[in-house]
C-alpha positions as a printed NumPy array, in Angstrom:
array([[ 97.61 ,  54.999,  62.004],
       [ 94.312,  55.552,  63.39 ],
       [ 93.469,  52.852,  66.918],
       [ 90.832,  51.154,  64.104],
       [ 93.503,  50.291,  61.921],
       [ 95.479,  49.614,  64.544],
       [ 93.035,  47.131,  65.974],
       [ 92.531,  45.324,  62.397],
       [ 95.332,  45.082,  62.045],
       [ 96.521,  43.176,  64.92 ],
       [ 93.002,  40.835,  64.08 ],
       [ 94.416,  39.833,  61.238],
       [ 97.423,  38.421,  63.272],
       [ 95.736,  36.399,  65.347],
       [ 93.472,  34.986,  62.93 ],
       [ 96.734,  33.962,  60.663],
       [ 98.652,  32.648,  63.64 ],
       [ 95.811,  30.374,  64.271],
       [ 95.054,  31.218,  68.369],
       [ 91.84 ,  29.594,  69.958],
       [ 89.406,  32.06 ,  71.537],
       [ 86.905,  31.364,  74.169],
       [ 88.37 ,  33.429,  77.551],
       [ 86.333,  36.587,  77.357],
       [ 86.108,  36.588,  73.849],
       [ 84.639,  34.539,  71.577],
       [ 86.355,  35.891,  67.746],
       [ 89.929,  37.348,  66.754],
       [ 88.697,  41.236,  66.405],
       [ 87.066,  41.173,  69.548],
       [ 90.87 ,  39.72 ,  71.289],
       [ 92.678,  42.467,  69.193],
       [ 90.736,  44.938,  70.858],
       [ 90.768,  43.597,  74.209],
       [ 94.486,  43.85 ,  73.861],
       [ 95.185,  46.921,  71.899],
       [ 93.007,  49.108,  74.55 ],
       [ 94.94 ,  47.331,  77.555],
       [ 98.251,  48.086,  76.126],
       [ 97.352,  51.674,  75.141],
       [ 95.517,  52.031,  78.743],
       [ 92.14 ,  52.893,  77.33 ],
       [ 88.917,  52.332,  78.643],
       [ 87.751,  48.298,  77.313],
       [ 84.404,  50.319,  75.705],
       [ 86.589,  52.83 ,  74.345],
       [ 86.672,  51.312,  70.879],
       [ 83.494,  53.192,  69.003],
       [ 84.642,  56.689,  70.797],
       [ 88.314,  56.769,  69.821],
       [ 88.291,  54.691,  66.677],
       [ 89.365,  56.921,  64.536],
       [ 91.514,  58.587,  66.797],
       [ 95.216,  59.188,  65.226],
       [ 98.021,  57.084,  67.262],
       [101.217,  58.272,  68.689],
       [103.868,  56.969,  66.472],
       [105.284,  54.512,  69.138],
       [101.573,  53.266,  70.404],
       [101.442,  50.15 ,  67.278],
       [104.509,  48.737,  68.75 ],
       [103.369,  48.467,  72.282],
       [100.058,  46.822,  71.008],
       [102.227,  44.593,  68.688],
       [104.699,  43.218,  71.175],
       [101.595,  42.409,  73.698],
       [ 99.932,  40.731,  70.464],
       [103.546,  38.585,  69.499],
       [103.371,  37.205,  73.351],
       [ 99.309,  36.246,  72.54 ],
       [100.466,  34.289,  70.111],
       [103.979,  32.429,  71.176],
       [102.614,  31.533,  74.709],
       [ 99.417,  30.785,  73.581],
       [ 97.816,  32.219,  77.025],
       [ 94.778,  33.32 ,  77.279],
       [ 94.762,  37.567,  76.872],
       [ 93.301,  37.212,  80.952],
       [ 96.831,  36.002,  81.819],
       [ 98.867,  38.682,  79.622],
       [ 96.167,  41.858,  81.323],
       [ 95.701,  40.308,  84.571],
       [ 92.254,  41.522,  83.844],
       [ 88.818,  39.798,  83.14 ],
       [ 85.124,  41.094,  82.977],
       [ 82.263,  39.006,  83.807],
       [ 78.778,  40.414,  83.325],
       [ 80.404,  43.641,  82.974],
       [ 82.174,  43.393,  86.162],
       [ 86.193,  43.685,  86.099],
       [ 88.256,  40.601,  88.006],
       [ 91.782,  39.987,  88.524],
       [ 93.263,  36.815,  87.345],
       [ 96.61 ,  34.807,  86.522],
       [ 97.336,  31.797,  85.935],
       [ 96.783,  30.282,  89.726],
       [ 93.045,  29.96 ,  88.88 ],
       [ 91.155,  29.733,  85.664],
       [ 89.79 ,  32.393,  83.407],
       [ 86.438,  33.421,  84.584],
       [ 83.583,  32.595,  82.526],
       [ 80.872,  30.473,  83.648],
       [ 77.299,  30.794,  82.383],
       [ 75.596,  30.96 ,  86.193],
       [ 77.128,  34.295,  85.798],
       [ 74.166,  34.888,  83.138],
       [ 71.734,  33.765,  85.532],
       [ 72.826,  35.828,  88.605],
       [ 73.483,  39.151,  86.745],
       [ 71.921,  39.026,  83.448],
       [ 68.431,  40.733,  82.885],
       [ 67.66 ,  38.295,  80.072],
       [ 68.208,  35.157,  82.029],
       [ 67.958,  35.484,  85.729],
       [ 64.102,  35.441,  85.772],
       [ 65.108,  31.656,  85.075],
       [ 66.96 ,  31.247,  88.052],
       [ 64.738,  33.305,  90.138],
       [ 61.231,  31.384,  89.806],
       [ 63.514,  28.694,  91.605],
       [ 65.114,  30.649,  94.311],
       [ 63.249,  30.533,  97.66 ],
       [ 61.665,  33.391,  98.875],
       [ 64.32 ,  34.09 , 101.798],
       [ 67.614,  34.199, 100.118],
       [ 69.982,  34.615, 103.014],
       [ 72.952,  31.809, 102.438],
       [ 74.551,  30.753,  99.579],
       [ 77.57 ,  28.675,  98.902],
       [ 79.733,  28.875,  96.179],
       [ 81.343,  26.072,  95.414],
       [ 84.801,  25.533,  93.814],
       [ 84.569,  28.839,  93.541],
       [ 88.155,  29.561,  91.947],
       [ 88.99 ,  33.16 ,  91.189],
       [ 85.877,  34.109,  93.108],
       [ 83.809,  35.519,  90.704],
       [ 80.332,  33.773,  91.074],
       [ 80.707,  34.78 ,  94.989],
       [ 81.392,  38.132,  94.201],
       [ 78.451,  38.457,  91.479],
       [ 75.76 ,  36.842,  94.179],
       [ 77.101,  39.286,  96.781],
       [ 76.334,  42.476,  94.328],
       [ 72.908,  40.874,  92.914],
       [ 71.501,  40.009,  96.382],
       [ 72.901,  42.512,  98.981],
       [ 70.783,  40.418, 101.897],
       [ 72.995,  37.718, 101.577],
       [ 75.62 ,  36.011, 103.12 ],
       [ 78.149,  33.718, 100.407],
       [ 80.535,  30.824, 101.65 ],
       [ 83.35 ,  30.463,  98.714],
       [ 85.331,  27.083,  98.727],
       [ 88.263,  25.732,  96.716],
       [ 90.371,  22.863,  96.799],
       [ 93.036,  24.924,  95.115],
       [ 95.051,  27.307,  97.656],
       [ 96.298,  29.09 ,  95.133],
       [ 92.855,  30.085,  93.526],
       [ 91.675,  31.374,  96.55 ],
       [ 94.243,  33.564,  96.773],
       [ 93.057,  34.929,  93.3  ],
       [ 89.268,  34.756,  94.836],
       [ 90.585,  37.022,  98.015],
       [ 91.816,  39.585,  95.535],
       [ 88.455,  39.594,  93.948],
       [ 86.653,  39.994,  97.03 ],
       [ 88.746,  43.072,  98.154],
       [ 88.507,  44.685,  95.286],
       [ 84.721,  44.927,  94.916],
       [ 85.103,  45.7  ,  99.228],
       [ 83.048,  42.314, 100.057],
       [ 85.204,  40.713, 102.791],
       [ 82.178,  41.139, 105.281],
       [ 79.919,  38.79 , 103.24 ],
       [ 81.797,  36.653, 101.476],
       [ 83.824,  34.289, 103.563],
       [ 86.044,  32.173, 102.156],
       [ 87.227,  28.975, 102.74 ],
       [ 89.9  ,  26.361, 101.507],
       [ 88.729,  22.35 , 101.781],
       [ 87.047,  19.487,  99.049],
       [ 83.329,  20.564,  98.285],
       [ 81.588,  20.52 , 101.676],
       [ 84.17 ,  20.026, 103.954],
       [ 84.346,  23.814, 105.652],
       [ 80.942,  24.154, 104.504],
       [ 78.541,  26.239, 107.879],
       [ 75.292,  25.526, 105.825],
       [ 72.695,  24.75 , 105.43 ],
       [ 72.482,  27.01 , 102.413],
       [ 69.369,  28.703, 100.673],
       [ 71.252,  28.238,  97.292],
       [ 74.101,  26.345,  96.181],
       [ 76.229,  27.358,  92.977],
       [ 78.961,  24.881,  91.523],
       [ 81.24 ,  25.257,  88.319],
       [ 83.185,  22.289,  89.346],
       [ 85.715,  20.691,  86.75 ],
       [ 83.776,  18.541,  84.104],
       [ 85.697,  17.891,  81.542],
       [ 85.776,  14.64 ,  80.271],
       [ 89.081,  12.85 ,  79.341],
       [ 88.616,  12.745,  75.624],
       [ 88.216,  16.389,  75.566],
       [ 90.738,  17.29 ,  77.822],
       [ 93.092,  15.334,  75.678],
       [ 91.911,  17.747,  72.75 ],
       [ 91.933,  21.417,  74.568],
       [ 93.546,  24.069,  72.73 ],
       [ 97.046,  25.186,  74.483],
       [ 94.72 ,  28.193,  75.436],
       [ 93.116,  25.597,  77.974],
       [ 95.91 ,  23.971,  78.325],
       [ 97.398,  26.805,  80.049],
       [ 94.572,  26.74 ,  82.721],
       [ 95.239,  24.516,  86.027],
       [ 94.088,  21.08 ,  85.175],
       [ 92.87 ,  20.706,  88.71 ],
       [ 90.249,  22.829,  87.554],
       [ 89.126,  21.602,  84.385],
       [ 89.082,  18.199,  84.329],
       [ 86.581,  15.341,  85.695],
       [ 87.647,  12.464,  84.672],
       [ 86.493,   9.822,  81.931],
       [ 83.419,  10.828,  81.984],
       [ 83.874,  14.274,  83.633],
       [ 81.465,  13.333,  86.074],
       [ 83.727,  12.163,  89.151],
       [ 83.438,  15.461,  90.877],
       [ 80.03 ,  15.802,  89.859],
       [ 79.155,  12.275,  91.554],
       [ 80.405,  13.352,  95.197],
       [ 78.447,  17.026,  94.602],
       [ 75.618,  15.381,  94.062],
       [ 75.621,  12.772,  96.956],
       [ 76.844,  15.259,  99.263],
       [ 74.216,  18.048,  98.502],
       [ 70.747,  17.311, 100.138],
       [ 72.336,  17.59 , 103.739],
       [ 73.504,  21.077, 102.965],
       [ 70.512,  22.519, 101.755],
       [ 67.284,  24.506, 103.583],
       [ 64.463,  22.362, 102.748],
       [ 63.641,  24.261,  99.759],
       [ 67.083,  24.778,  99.296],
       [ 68.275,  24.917,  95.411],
       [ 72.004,  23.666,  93.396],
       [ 72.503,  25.101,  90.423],
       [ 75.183,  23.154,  88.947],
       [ 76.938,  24.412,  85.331],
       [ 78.189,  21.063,  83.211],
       [ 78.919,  22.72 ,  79.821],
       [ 78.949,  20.031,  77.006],
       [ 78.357,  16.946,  79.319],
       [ 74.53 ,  16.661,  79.228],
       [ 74.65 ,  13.545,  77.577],
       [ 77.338,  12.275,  80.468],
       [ 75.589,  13.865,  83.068],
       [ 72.047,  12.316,  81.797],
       [ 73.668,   8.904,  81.498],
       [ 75.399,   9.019,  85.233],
       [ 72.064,  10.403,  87.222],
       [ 68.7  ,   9.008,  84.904],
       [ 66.455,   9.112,  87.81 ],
       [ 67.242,  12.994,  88.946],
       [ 65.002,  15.449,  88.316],
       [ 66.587,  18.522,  87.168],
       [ 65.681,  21.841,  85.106],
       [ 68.026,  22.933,  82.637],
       [ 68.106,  26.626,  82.366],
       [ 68.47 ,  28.832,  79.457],
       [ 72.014,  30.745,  78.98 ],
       [ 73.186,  32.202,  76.156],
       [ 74.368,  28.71 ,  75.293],
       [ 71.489,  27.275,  75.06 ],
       [ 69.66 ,  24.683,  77.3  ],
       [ 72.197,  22.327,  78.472],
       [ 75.196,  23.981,  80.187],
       [ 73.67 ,  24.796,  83.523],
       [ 71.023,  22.99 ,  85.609],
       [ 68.983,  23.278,  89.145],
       [ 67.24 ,  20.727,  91.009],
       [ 66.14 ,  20.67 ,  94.332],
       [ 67.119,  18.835,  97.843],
       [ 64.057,  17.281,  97.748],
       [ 64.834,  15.436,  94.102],
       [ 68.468,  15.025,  95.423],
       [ 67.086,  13.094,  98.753],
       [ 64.611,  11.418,  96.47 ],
       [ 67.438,   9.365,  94.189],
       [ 69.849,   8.926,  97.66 ],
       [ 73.505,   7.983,  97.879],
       [ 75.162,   6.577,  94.806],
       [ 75.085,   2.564,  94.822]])
């Protein structure tokens, strides 16, 4: 059996057993390859190279028994490899903090989107704060992308930031990303240049309709209530007196524009193109955020 087959052939599983995708991967061929390379401890872009390469006879059942726990746990592949890439860029992660995949990633370390981001960014970027920062990986991707700067990672979740301070050893950032465990801005030494959030926005309805793939994910960091904007709400507030005057928040909300619209109607934001489109992430300005005040 060449690793090809092998991969098809483990595609086919998961498409017949009926897992949800979304973690790193987006289709069932993509997952069986993910997983067959990991278990055979090749190289993730080692697909094209060795696809036709002949298999020692024991190699199919490795990649099948890694495959059978896919698909009876129903965990994300992340939490099976302890292994997830973001913009190209390898993280650790288990189940203590979700899987990392937020679309600000796009902006900070994409080519195609992070002229976007940067017409808004002031001209001294020193200090940025990532908030709910989880597994660490938005902290870790502004610390590559702008080696000037200093990044402040929070997280109400302990046990994420123990993920997140993995994450920054491994990429050998401890000296400019500090980290710090508290709700939003409460360990917060700002004010901050820029301001990144991925906060949990996930309205009730959906939450009540995740996949078990989600549902494997700490809640804590998914969901925001009936509306999924209850975190949002306090970010908001809270943000003007933590930002340089032409300070910047750059807030990702997924699928809850038409939430988000209907909770703040007088903020002016800019929605900013990701490979998802225009409505998952947005950035407005301390001056807009002063301009609509606290919440009634």
């Amino acid at each position: 059996m060449t690793l090809l087959e092998l991969v098809e052939a483990q595609s086919a599983r998961l498409e017949q057993a009926g897992v949800s995708f979304g973690h790193g991967t987006t289709n069932a061929f993509d997952e069986a390859a993910w997983l067959t390379l990991w278990a055979l401890q090749l190289p993730i872009d080692a697909l094209d190279e060795h696809a036709g390469r002949e298999l020692h006879p024991q190699a199919p059942a490795l990649v099948e028994e890694l495959v059978t726990r896919r698909i009876e746990t129903r965990q994300p592949a992340a939490y099976l490899t302890h292994q997830a890439w973001l913009q190209g860029v390898p993280f650790y992660v288990d189940r203590r903090a979700i899987v990392p995949r937020s679309f600000i990633a796009e902006l900070i370390a994409s080519d195609d989107y992070a002229p976007g981001l940067d017409a808004w960014l002031p001209q001294r970027l020193r200090h940025v704060l990532d908030l709910c920062t989880g597994n660490g990986s938005l902290a870790v991707l502004a610390a590559l992308a702008w080696p000037e700067v200093h990044v402040d990672a929070s997280d109400i979740s302990s046990d994420a930031l123990a993920i997140a301070r993995i994450n920054v050893r491994k990429h050998r950032l401890g000296s400019r990303i500090r980290l710090a465990h508290g709700h939003l801005f409460d360990e917060a030494r700002g004010p901050y240049d820029l301001i990144l959030c991925n906060p949990p926005y996930v309205n009730a309805a959906s939450m009540a309709g995740l996949p078990a793939e989600y549902r494997a994910e700490p809640e804590l960091a998914l969901a925001g209530g009936a509306d999924g904007m209850d975190l949002v709400r306090e970010l908001l507030w809270r943000a003007s007196s933590h930002l340089n005057p032409r300070g910047v928040l750059v807030l990702e909300i997924g699928n809850e524009r038409v939430h988000f619209e209907r909770a703040f109607p007088k903020l002016q934001v800019v929605w900013l193109e990701t490979s998802a489109g225009h409505d998952q992430v947005l950035a407005t300005t301390r001056e807009a955020l002063y301009a609509v005040g606290p919440p009634p």
